[in-house]
C-alpha positions as CSV (number, residue, x, y, z in Angstrom):
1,X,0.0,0.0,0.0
2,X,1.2,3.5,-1.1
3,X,1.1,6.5,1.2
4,X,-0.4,9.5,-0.3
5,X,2.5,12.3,-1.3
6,X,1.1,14.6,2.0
7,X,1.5,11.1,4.5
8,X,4.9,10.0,3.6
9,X,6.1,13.6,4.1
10,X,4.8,13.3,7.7
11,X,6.0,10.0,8.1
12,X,9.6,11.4,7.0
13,X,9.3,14.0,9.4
14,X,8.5,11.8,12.2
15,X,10.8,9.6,11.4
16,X,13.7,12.2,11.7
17,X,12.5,13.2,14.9
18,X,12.6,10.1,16.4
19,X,16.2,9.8,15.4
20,X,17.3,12.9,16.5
21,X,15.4,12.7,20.0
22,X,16.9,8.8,20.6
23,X,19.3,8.4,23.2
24,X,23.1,7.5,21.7
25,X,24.3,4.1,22.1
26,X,26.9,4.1,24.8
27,X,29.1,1.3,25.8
28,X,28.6,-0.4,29.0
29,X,30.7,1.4,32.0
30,X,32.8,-2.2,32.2
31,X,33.6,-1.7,28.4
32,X,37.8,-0.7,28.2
33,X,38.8,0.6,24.9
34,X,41.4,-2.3,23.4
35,X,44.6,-2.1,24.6
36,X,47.6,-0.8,22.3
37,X,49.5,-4.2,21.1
38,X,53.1,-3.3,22.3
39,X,54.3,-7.1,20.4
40,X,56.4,-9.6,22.3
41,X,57.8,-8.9,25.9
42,X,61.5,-8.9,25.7
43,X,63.8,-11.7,26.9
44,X,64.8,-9.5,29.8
45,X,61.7,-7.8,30.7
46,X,60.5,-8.6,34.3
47,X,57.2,-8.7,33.1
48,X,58.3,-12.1,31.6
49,X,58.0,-13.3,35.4
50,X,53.9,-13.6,34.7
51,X,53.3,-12.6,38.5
52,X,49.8,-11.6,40.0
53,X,49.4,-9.6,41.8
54,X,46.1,-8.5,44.0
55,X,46.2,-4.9,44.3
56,X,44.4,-2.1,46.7
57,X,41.1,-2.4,45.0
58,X,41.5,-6.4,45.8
59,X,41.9,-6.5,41.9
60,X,44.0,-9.3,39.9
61,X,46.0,-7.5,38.0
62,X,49.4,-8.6,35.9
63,X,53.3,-7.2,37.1
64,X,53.3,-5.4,33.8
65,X,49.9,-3.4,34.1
66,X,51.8,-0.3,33.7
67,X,53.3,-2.0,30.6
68,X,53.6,1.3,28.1
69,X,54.7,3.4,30.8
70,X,58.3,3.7,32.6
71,X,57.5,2.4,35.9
72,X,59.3,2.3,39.3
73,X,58.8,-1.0,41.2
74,X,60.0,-1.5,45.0
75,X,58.9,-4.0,47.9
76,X,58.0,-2.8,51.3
77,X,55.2,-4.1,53.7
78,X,52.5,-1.9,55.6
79,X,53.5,-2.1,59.0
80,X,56.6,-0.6,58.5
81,X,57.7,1.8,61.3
82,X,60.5,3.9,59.4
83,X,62.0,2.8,56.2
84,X,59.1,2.5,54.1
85,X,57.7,5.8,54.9
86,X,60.8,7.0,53.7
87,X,61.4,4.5,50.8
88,X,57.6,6.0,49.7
89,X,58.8,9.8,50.6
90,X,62.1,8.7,48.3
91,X,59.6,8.0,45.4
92,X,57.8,10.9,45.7
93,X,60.5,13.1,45.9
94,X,61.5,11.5,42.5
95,X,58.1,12.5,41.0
96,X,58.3,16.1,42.0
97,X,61.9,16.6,40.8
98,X,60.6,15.3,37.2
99,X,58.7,17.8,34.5
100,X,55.2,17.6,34.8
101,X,54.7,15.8,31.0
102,X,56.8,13.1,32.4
103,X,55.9,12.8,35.6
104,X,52.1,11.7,34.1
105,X,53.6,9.0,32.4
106,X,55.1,7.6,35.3
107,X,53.5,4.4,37.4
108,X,54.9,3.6,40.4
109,X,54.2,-0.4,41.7
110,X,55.2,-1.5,45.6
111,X,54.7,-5.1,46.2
112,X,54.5,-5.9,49.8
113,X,56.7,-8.5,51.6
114,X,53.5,-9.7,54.0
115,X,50.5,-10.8,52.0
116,X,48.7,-11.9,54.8
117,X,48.6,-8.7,56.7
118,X,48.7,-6.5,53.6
119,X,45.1,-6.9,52.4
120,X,43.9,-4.4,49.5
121,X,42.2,-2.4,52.5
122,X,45.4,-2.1,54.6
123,X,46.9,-1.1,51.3
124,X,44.2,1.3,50.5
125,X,44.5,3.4,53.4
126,X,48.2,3.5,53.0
127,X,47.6,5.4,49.7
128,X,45.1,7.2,51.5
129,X,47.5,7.9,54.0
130,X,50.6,8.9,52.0
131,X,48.5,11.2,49.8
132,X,48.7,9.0,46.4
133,X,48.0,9.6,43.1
134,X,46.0,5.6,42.9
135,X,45.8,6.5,38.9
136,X,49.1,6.4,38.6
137,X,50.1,4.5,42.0
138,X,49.9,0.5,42.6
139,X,50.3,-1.1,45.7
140,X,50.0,-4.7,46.3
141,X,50.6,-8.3,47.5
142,X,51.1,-11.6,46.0
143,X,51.7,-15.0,46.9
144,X,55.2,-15.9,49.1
145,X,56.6,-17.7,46.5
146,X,56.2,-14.6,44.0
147,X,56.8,-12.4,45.9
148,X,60.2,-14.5,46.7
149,X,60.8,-14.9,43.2
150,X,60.9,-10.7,42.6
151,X,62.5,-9.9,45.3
152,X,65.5,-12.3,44.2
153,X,65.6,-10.6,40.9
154,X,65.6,-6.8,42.0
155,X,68.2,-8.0,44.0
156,X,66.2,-7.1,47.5
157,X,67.0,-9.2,50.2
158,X,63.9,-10.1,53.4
159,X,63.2,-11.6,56.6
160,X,60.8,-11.7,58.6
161,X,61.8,-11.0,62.4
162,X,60.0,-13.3,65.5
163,X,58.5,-9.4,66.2
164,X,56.5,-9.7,62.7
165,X,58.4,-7.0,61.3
166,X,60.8,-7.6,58.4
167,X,64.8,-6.8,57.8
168,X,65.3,-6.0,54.4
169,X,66.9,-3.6,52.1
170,X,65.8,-0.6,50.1
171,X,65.9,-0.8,46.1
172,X,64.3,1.1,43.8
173,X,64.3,-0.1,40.6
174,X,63.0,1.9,37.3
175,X,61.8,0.0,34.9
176,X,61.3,1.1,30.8
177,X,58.0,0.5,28.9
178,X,58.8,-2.7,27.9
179,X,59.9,-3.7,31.5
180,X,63.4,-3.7,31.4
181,X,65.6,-2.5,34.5
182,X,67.1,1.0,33.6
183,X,68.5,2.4,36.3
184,X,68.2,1.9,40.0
185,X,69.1,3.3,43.8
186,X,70.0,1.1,46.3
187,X,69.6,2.4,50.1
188,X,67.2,5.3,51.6
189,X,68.2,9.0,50.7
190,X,70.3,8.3,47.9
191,X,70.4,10.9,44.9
192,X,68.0,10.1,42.4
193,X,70.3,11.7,39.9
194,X,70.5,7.6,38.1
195,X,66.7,7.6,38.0
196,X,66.0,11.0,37.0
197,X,68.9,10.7,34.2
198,X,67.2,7.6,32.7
199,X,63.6,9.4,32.6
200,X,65.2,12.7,30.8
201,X,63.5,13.1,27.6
């Protein structure tokens, strides 16, 4: 059946305004755009090690989430009384000594020595705590025997005291985009100069 010229025209009309008044399709929130395919992980990229991680949003997430990004990786643990407030003050200080355009593109990951006390809330208010950017910012635990297997190849060495508290040393280790170690400082209050040299543009 054939409209009459006058009732198409309307229908048209109608048509178009149902269109323009329609809601746009929008993605679910869950929806990430696809990740940027960086190719094959280097032979001597760390994020070769495959290690989860559960992080202060009690999220799985992969060593190389930052991968992309130059990133700064240490371990510490929560309870710390003095030297990982400072290895964390060490970090920032880092940040604020960089130019702001590359101070965005870094991500910062600490990995905790004591999984069962470092829970993703613990770790939460830490960031909370320490004032940290969480976009940019990943704290987190893991399983002993990962956690055992990164600390032997930043070269950190760990032990847990009868107390509950933990010996161990202070390393900060910047890794490239890729995950490769670039540079590092070894001890509290060292210069940065090695880490800031390897982020100059």
């Amino acid at each position: 059946m054939r409209l009459p010229p006058l009732a198409l025209s309307w229908a048209l009309i109608l048509s178009g305004l149902l269109l323009a008044t329609a809601p746009a399709c929008e993605l679910p929130p869950s929806a990430d755009p696809a990740p940027v395919d960086l190719g094959p992980l280097p032979d001597d990229s760390l994020y070769q090690l495959g290690m989860t991680l559960t992080d202060q949003r009690g999220q799985a997430v992969d060593l190389g989430l930052h991968r992309g990004h130059p990133t700064l990786v240490t371990m510490f643990y929560g309870s710390c009384p003095a030297a990982c407030p400072m290895l964390i003050a060490d970090m920032k200080a880092i940040e604020e000594a960089l130019p702001p355009a590359v101070r965005e593109e870094l991500r910062v990951v600490m990995v905790s020595f004591d999984p069962e006390v470092d829970r993703p809330e613990v770790l939460a208010g830490l960031a909370r705590e320490h004032g940290l950017d969480e976009a940019r910012w990943t704290l987190a635990s893991s399983h002993p025997d990962e956690v055992r297997s990164l600390a032997a190849v930043l070269g950190i060495s760990y032990r847990r005291l009868d107390s509950g508290h933990y010996n161990h040393s202070a390393v900060i280790t910047l890794l490239d985009s890729q995950g490769r170690p670039t540079a590092r400082i070894d001890g509290l209050r060292q210069p940065a100069s090695p880490i800031l040299a390897a982020l100059s543009p």
